[in-house]
N, C-alpha and C positions, 0 to 999 in steps of 0.2 A: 234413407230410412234408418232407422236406430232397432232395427229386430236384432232381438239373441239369441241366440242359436244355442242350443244343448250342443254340448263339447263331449264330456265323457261325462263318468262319474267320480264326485273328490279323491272319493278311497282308491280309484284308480291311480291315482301323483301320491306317491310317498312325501313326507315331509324332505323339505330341500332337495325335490328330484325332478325330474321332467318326463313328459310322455310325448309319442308322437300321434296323433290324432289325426285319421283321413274318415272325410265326411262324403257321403255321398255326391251331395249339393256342390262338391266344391271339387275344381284341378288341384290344387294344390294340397300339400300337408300340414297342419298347425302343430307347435308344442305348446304342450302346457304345462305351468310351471306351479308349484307350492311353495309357499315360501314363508314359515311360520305359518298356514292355516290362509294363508293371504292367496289365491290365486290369478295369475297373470298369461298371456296368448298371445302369440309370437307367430309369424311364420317359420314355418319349421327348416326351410334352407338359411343355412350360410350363405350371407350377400358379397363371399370373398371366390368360396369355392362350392362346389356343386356338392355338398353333405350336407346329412338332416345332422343338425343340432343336438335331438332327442339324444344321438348314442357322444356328445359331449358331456361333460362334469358340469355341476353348477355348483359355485365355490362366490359366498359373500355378493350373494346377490346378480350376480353374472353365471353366463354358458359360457362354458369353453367348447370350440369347433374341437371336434375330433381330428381334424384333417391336420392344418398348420397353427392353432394352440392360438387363436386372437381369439377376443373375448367381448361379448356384448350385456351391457346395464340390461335383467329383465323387465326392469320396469319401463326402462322409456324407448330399450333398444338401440341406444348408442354405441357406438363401438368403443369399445373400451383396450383395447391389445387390438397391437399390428400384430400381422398383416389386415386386418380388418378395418377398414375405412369408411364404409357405404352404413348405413343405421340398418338395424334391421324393423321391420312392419310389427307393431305391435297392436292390438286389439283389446277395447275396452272389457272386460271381463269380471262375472260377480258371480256369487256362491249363491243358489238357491235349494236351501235345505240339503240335501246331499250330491246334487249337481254342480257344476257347471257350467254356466253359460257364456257366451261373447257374442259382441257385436262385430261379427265376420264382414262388413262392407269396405 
């Protein structure tokens, strides 16, 4: 199924920042990210160490892990800086009118 799920709301992600977002619907955490007005949804763990992301920097289009400083592409979720290796899960995500949505499957 391709459904989208309301995430937050935009004004909620400062430009170039990230938020951590728990949905009822869901185990897990997502972040979400701004990026120029552009928004992107990620799983909000680190696939290196067991830290949300959210309280990492986003610096040129990448999160940095708060934990050991490797760093992942927001947009496709590759690892970008070791220690990090594993890609992280990213989710299709669009702006509708002052929301946010993604396709969480």
């Amino acid at each position: 199924m391709n459904e989208m799920t309301f995430v937050c709301k935009a004004a909620e992600v400062k430009e170039g920042g990230v938020k951590q977002v728990s949905l009822p619907a869901f185990d897990d955490e997502f972040a979400v990210y701004n990026l120029g007005g552009e928004f992107f949804v990620t799983d909000d763990m680190c696939t290196h160490g067991m830290v949300s992301l959210a309280g990492g920097d986003v610096q040129d289009g990448q999160i940095f892990c708060p934990l050991h400083g490797g760093a992942f592409d927001i947009r496709t979720g590759a690892a970008t800086e070791h220690p990090c290796k594993v890609r992280l899960k990213t989710y299709p995500a669009e702006l509708r009118g002052e929301d946010v949505y993604a396709n969480l499957a």
